[in-house]
Wavefront OBJ file of the C-alpha trace (Angstrom):
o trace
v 0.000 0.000 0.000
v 2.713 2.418 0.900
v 4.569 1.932 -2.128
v 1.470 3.042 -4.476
v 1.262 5.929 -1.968
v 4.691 6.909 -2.923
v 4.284 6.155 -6.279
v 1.256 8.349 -6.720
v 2.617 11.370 -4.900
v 5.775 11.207 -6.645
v 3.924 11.184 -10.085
v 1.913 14.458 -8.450
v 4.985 15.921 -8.307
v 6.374 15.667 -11.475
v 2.868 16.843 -13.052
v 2.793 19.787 -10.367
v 6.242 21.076 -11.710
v 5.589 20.669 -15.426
v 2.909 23.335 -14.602
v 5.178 25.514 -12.755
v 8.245 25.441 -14.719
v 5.668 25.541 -17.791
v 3.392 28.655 -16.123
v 2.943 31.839 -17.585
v 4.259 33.300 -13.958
v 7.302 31.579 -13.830
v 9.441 34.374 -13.575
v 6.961 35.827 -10.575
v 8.312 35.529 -6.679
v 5.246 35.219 -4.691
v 6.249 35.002 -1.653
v 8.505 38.482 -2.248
v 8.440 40.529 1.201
v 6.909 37.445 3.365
v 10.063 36.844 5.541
v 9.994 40.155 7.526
v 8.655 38.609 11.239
v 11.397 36.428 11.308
v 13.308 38.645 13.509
v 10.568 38.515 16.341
v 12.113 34.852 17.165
v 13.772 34.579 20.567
v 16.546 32.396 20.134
v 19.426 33.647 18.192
v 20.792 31.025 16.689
v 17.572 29.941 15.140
v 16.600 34.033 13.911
v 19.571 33.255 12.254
v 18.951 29.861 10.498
v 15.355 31.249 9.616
v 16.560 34.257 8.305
v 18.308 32.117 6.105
v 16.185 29.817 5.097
v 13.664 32.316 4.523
v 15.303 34.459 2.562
v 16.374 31.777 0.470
v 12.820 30.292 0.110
v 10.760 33.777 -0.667
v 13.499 35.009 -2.940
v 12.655 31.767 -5.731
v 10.438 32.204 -8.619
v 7.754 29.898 -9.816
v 9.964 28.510 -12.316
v 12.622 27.285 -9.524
v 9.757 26.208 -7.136
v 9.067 23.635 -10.397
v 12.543 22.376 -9.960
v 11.881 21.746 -6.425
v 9.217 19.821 -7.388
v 11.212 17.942 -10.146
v 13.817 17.009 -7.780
v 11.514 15.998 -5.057
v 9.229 13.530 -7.244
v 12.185 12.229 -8.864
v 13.544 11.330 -4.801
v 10.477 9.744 -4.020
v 10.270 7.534 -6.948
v 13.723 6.538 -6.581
v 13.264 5.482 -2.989
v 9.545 3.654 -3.999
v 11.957 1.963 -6.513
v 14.440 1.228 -3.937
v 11.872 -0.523 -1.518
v 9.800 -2.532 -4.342
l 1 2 3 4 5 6 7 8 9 10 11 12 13 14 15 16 17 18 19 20 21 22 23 24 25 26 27 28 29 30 31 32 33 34 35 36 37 38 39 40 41 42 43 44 45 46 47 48 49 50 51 52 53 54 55 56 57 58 59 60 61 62 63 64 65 66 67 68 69 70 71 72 73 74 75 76 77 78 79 80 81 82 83 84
């Protein structure tokens, strides 16, 4: 059962990034400006991982969140692969 799972998700992966990479906003950021309340986070050491990780994350474009995608589905199936 598991292994369908994975096999199904990974597939709706690799569809879901053929429409971003493909999209006629794939040069947009859309999540531009969202990373400003990061700073509001009490321990130091993790205001500074978030403010890297965020800045990182808001500053892709649709296009690279596709890639993501690509690379993510193309993980799964390899480890549904693996365990068949």
């Amino acid at each position: 059962m598991v292994p369908f799972l994975g096999l199904g998700v990974g597939i709706f992966l690799l569809t879901l990034s053929i429409y971003f990479i493909r999209s006629k906003h794939a040069l947009k950021t859309p999540l531009a400006g969202h990373g400003d309340s990061v700073d509001t986070v009490d321990s130091f050491v993790l205001s500074i991982i978030l403010s890297i990780g965020v800045i990182l994350f808001c500053s892709l474009t649709v296009r690279h969140y596709g890639y993501v995608c690509v690379l993510g589905g193309l993980f799964i199936l390899y480890v549904v692969s693996a365990a068949w």
